[in-house]
N, C-alpha and C positions, 0 to 999 in steps of 0.2 A: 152742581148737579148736572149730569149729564142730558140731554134732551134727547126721549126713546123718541121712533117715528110712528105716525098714525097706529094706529093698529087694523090691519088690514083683515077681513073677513077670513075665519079658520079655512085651510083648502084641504079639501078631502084628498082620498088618498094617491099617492105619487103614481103616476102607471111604473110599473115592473119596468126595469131596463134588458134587453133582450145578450144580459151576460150570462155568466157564469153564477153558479152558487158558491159561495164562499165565506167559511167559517175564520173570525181572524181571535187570535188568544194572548193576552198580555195582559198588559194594568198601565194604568199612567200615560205620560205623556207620547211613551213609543206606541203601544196604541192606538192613543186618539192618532195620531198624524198617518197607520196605517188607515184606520178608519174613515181618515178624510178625505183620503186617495182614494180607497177600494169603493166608497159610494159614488162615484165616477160611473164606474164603469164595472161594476157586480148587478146581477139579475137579482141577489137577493144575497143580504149580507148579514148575517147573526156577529157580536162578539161576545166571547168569552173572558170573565175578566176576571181577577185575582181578585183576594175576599182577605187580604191578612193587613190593609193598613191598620195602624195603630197609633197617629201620629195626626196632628192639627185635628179639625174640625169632625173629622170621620171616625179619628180615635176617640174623641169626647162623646158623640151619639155613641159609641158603640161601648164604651166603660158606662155610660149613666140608662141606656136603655135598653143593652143585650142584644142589640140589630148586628146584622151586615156591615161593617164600615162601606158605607156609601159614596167615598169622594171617587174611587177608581170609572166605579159603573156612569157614576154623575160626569167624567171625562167624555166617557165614550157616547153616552148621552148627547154631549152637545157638540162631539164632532160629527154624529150624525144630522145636524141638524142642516136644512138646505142653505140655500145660498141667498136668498128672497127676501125681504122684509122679516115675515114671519120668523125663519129660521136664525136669522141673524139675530134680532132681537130674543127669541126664547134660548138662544145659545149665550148671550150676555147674561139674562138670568138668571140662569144654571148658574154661570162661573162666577156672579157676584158677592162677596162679601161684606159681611157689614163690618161697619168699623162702630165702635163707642168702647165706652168705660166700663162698662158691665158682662153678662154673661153671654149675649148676644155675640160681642167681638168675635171676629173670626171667622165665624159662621157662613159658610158658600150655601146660599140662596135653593140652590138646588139641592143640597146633600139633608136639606129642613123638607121640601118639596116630596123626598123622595120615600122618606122615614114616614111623612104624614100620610102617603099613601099604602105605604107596609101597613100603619098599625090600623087605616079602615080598611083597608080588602080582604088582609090576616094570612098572605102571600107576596113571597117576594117578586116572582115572577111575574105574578097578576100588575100587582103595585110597579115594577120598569116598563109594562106591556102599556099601561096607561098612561104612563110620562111620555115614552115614544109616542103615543097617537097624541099627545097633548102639541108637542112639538111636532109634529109631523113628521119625525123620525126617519132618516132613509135608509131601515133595518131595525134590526132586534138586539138588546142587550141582555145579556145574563151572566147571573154569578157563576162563577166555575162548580163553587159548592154552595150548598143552605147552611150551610156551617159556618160562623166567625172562625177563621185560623190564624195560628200563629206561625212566623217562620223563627229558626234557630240556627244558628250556623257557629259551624268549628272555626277558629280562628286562629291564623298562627303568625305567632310573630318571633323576631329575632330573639336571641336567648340574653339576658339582661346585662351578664357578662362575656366577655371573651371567653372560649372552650366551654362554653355551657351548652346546656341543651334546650334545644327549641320550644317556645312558652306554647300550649294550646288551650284556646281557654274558649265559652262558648259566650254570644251573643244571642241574644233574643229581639224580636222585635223588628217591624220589617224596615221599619227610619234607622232601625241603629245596624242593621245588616247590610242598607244600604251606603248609609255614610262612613263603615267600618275603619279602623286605622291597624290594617294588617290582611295575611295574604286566606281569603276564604279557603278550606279546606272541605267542606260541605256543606251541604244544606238540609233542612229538612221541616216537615211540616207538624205542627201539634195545636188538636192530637192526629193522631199516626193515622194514616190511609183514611183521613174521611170520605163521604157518598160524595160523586158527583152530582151536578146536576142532573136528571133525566132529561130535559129540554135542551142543554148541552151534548149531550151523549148522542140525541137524535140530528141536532141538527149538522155534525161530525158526521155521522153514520149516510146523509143523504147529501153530504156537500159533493161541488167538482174540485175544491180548492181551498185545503187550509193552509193556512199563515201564521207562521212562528216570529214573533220579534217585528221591530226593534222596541227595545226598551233597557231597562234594570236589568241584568241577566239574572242573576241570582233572587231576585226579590219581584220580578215581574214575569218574568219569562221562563225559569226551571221552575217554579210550584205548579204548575198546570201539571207538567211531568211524574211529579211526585204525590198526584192523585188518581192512583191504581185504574179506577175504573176508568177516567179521562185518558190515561197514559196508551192502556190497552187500545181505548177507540182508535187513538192517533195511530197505532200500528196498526188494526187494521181494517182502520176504515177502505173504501174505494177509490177514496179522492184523491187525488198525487197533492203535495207537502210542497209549499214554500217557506224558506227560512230568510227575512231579510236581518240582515248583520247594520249593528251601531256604526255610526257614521266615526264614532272614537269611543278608547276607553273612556269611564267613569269613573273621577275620583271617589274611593271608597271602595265599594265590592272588587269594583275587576279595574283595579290601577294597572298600567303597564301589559294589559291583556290587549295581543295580537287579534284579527280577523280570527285564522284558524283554532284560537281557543275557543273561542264563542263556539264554533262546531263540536268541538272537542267535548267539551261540558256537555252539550245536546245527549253525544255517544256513550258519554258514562251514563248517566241516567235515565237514556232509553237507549239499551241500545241496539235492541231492534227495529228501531224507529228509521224509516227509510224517506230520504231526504231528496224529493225530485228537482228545486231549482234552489239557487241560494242567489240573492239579491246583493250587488256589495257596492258602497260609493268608490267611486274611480282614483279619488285623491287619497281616497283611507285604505288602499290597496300597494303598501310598501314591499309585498312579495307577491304578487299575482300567479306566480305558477307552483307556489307552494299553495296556497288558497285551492287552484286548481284540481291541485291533487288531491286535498286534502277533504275536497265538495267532492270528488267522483269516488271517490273509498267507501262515501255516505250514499253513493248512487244519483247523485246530484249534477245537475248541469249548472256551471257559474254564467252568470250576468256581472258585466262590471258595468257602472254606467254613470252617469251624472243625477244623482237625487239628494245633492245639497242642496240648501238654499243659495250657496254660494256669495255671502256675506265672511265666511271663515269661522262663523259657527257650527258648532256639531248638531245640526239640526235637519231633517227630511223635508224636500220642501212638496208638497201634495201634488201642486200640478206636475211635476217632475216624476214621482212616485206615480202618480196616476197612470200616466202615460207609458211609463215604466209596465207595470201590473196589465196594460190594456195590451203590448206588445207581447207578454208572455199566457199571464193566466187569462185573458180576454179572449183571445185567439187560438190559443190550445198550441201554439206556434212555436215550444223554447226552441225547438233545433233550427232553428233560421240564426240564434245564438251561436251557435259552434263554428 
């Protein structure tokens, strides 16, 4: 058993940081790790998170009791969480699982935490507005939609024999869309065009600064797109558009996918959606002046920079990102980039 520390007196609320507002939109772990950079140095940071897992502890509350799967939001939850006693430990919380023999296994601490509060306040919104003030949250989390979704995706794979024709077949399911074993041909959401959130839609509409990626492309990061009224805000909110780019493919959805697809994708399915900076790690930049090109077609300025952990993992590392995000979107500054 682990040894938590004291428990220190709740601390009221964090003063405002004198940034930028900034809306960031994803799921999972690309997400949390934007989230744990931008409360750095955002005056006030809402995220938006994907509503379609289906898979471990999130998929089971949401087959046995018709919720939200809760583990994405339950992420971003505890990247919000400060750096302090307090926050450290109610961020351990959140991500705890039990282990035993029974029904319980599996189970992450906060994604029970989170459901318990859905089913007394009888609001989603309400029920993560109260987790954040429990953890002293630095920001606001919300579902993209009040709807459980599912994502679906075309699949294509090689044709079974020589001179045949190419197999297309559909997956379902955001684990089996993610871990796919063939080349995605589309995505989509069901059912078709659900509501966004309204608390979502507003806090878009008065940002300085959304944030696309990094994450899942296909299963974390295009379904925000593929919710009509969300997609629309993002064209035309006021705020200028940041998109940071995976630090590498991901085996499964987008094996062998280049920097410039991840754009690419963005332009098929929105493709009014105007792109003011694109974020890209330095080392995962094997054509930098096609990337170039291919960010200013989008209306975008590139940043290439150092925001690995630089261990050789494909992983963002926060204080890098941070400082990163405080050079561009903190300061209003990209053209000091060019």
């Amino acid at each position: 058993m682990t040894e938590l520390p004291p428990v220190p007196a709740r601390p009221g609320t964090a003063p405002r940081l004198a940034g930028p507002k900034v809306v960031a939109l994803g799921g999972g772990h690309g997400l949390a790790a934007s989230l744990a950079a931008l409360r750095r140095m955002a005056g006030r940071l809402t995220a938006v998170v994907t509503v379609a897992d289906d898979g471990g502890s999130s998929g089971r509350l949401r087959s046995e009791l018709g919720v939200l799967p809760p583990g994405d939001l339950r992420m971003a939850l505890a990247a919000l969480c400060g750096d302090d006693d307090w926050g450290r430990t109610w961020a351990r919380v959140l991500q705890h699982r039990f282990a035993s023999g029974g029904e319980l296994h599996n189970h992450a601490a906060g994604n029970l935490l989170i459901v318990a509060l859905w089913e007394l306040l009888g609001g989603h919104v309400e029920g993560l507005d109260w987790v954040g003030r429990l953890l002293g949250a630095q920001g606001r989390v919300l579902p993209m939609s009040l709807l459980p979704l599912n994502i679906e995706a075309l699949v294509g794979r090689p044709a079974p024999v020589a001179g045949g024709q190419r197999e297309v077949t559909t997956v379902s399911g955001q684990h089996a869309v993610a871990t796919v074993d063939g080349d995605i041909v589309a995505v989509r959401l069901v059912p078709d065009s659900p509501p966004a959130c309204p608390e979502a839609l507003a806090a878009i509409d008065d940002a300085d600064w959304v944030v696309l990626g990094p994450g899942s492309w296909f299963s974390s990061v295009v379904p925000h797109l593929l919710v009509p009224e969300l997609r629309d805000a993002l064209v035309s909110t006021p705020a200028r558009r940041a998109v940071v780019l995976n630090i590498s493919d991901e085996g499964g959805e987008t094996t062998g996918f280049t920097p410039e697809m991840h754009l690419e994708v963005l332009g098929v399915y929105a493709p009014d959606l105007r792109i003011d900076l694109v974020i890209a790690e330095r080392s995962a930049c094997p054509d930098e002046k096609l990337l170039r090109r291919i960010a200013g077609e989008m209306g975008a300025e590139l940043v290439v920079t150092d925001v690995a952990v630089g261990d050789g993992t494909p992983r963002h590392d926060a204080a890098r990102l941070g400082r990163t995000f405080a050079d561009t979107l903190g300061r209003g500054g990209i053209g000091r980039w060019r």
